[in-house]
C-alpha positions as CSV (number, residue, x, y, z in Angstrom):
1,X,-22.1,-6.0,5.4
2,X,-25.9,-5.7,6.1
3,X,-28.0,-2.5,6.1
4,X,-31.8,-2.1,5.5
5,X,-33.3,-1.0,2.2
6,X,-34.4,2.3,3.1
7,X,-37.8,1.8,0.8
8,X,-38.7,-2.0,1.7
9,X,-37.3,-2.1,4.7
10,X,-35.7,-5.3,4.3
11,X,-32.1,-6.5,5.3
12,X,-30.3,-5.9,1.7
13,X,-26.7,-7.1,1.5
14,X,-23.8,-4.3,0.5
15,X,-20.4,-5.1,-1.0
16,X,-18.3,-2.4,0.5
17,X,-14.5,-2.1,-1.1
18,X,-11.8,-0.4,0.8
19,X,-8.4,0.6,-0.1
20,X,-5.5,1.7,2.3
21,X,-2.3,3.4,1.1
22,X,0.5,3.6,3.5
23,X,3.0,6.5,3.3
24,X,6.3,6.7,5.3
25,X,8.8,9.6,5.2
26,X,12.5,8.9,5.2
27,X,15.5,10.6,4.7
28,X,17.6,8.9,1.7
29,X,20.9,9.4,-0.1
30,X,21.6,9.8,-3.8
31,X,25.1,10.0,-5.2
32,X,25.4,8.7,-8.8
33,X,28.9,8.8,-11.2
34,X,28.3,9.9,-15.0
35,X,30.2,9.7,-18.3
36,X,29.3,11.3,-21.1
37,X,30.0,10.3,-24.6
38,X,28.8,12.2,-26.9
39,X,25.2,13.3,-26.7
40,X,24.7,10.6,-24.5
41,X,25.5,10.6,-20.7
42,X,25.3,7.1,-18.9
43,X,25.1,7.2,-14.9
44,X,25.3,4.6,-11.8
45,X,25.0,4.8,-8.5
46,X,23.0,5.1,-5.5
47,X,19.0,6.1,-6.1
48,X,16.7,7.1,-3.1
49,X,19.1,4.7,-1.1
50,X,19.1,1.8,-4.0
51,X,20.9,1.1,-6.4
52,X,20.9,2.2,-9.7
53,X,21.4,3.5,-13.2
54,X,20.8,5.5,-16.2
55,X,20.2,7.1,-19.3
56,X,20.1,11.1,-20.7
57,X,20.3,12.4,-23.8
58,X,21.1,15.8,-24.1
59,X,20.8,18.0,-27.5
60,X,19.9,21.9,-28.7
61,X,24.1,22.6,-26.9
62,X,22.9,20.4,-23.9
63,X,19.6,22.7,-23.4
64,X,17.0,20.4,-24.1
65,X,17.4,16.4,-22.5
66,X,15.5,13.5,-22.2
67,X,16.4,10.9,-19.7
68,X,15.2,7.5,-18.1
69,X,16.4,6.0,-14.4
70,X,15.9,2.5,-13.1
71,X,16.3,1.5,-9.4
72,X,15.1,-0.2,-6.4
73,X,15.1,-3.9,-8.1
74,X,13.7,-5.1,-4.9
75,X,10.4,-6.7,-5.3
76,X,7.7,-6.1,-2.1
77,X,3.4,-6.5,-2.1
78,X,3.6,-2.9,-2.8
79,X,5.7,-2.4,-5.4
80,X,5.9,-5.4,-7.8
81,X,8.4,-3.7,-10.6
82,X,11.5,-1.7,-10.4
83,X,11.1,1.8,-9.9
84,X,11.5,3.8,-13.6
85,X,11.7,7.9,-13.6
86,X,11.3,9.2,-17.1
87,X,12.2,12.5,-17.4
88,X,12.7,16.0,-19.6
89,X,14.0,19.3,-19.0
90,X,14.1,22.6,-21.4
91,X,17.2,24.9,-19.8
92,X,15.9,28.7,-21.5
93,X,17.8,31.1,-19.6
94,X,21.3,31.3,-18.2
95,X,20.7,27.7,-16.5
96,X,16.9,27.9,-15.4
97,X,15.4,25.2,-16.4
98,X,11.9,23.5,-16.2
99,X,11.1,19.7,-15.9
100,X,8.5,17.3,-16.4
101,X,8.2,13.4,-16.0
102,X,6.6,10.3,-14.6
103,X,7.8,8.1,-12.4
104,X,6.9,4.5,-10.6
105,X,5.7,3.7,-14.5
106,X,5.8,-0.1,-13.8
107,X,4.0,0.5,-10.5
108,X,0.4,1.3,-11.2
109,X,-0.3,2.5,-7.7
110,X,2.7,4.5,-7.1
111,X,2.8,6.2,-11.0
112,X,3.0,9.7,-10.1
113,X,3.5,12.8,-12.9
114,X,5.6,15.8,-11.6
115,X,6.5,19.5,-12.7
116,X,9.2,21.7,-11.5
117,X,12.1,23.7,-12.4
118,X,15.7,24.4,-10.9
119,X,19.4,26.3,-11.6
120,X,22.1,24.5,-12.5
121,X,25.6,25.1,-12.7
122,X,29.4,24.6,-14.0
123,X,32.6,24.2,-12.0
124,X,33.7,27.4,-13.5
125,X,30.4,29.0,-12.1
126,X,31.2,27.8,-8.7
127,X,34.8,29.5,-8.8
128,X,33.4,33.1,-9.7
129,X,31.0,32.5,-6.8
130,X,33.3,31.8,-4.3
131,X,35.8,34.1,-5.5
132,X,34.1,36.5,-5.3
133,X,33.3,35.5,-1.7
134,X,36.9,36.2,-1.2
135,X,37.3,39.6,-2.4
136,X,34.9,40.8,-0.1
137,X,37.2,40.1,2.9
């Protein structure tokens, strides 16, 4: 590209460097199956619509883990490396937790950090809920 010099006046040449990211939205399914043993709890399955598997370790009576997951093996121009989520979460109340953890680590461009927290629950949890749901009839 060629633009003047704004003191000479003269036609200068300018190296101009542009980058596009494309973003789609999709709907995609996740259902994984998990075995523990021991502190360990190994998991496969379907990821964001891909296959997949992985990798927690849970300690402190399950409150504190630390867990990796690897899917979408499928190598594109965008995405050169399978898709890694590394992961940990600190349950401190009644099951509220809070997470943190990176994922896309092998894909430079896609590496993203995120934050959050959630509730989770037992099967046994579940059947006061709902039984309760039936004493109010």
């Amino acid at each position: 590209m060629t633009q003047l010099d704004p003191i000479t006046g003269l036609p200068v040449s300018v190296l101009q460097r542009d980058k596009f990211v494309t973003t789609d939205q999709a709907f995609t399914v996740s259902a994984q199956f998990a075995k523990r043993l021991g502190p360990a709890v190994f998991s496969a399955g379907i990821v964001e619509g891909k296959g997949g598997g992985g990798l927690e370790f849970r300690t402190l009576e399950d409150t504190l883990r630390f867990g990796v997951l690897a899917y979408d093996f499928t190598k594109r121009d965008d995405k050169p490396n399978p898709r890694y989520r590394f992961t940990s979460s600190y349950q401190f109340w009644k099951g509220a937790y809070v997470q943190a953890g990176v994922q896309d680590i092998g894909n430079k461009d896609l590496r993203t950090l995120f934050f959050g927290g959630g509730l989770r629950w037992k099967d046994d949890d579940l059947k006061k809920i709902i039984g309760l749901a039936g004493a109010s009839k």
